[in-house]
C-alpha positions in Angstrom: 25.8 39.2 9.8 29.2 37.9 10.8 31.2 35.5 8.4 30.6 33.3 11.1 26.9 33.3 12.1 26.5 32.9 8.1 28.8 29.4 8.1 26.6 28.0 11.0 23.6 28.5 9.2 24.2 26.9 5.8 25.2 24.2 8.3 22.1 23.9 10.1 20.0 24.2 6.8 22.2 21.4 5.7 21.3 19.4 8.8 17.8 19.9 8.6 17.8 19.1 4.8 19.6 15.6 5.6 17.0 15.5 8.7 13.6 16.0 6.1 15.6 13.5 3.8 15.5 11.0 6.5 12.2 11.2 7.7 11.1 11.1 4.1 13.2 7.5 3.6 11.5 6.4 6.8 7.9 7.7 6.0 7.6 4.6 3.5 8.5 2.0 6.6 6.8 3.1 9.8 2.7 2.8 9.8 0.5 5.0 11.7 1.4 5.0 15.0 5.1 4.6 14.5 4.8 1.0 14.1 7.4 -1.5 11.7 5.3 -4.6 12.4 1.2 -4.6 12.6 -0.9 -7.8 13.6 -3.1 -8.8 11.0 -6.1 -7.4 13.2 -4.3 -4.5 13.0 -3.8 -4.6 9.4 -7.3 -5.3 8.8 -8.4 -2.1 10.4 -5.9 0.3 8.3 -6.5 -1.4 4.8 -10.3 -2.9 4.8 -8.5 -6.2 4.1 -10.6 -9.2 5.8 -7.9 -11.0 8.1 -8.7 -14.2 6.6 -7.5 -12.7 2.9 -4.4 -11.6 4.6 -3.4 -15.0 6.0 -4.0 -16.6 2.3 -2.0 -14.3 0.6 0.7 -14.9 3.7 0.5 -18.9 3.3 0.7 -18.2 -0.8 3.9 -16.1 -0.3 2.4 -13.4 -2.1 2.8 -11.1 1.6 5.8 -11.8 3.5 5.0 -12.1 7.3 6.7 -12.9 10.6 6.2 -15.1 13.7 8.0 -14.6 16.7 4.9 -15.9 19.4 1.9 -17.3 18.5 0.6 -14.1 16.3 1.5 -13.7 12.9 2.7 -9.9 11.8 3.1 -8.0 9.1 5.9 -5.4 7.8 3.8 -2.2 6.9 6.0 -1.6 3.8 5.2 -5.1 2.6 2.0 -4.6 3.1 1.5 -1.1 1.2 4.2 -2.8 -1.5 1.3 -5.5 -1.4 -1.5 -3.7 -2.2 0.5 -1.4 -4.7 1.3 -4.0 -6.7 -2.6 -4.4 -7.0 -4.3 -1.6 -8.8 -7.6 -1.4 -9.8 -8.5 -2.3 -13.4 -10.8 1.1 -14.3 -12.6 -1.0 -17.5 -13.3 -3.8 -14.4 -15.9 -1.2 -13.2 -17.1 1.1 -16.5 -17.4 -2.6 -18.7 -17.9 -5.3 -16.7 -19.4 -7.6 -19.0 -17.1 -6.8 -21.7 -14.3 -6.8 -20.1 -15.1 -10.2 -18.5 -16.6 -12.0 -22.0 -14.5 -10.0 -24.3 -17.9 -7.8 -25.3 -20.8 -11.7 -25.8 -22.3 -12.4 -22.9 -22.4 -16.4 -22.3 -25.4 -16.6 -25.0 -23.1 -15.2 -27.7 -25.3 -12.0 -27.9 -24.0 -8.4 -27.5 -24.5 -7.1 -23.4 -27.1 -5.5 -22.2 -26.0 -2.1 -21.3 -27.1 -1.5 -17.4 -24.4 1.8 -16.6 -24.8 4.7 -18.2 -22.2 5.8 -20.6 
């Protein structure tokens, strides 16, 4: 291989290395689809959130939204931000009674097992 053919090649693996970059940077901003902005109908569909839950956590300021017409929309990166900042508590489904009563039940006495361990 020429001297030359070599040079255009580490500058076309460069190119597609600041290309995958890129795409990578974008990945987290664009939903399915290719779309920045979802309606909360369509938000509902992709995360199993009820609409109505979306709007209260919208009016609470806990999920940023926007307005332009009469339909309220959503920013998919808020909305994955949004539900990353809400993981699931593992004890909330292996110890639910302890981990609600801190180990009495409301009769002071130690809870009934019902899960296996």
């Amino acid at each position: 291989m020429s001297a030359e053919i070599r040079e255009d090649l580490r500058e076309f693996v460069a190119w597609l290395r600041m290309l995958v970059a890129r795409l990578e940077e974008i990945e987290g901003r664009v939903g399915p689809g290719g779309k920045v902005y979802l309606t909360l109908e369509e938000a509902e569909k992709l995360t199993s959130i009820p609409a109505e839950t979306l709007k209260k956590k919208i009016y609470a300021q806990e999920l940023p939204a926007y307005k332009p017409g009469k339909q309220l929309l959503v920013r998919w990166s808020d909305l994955r931000a949004f539900i990353e900042r809400h993981p699931v508590n593992r004890n909330a489904f292996t110890e639910p009674e302890r981990t609600l009563t801190g180990g009495r039940t409301s009769r002071g006495r130690p809870p009934v097992r019902c899960y296996p361990k």
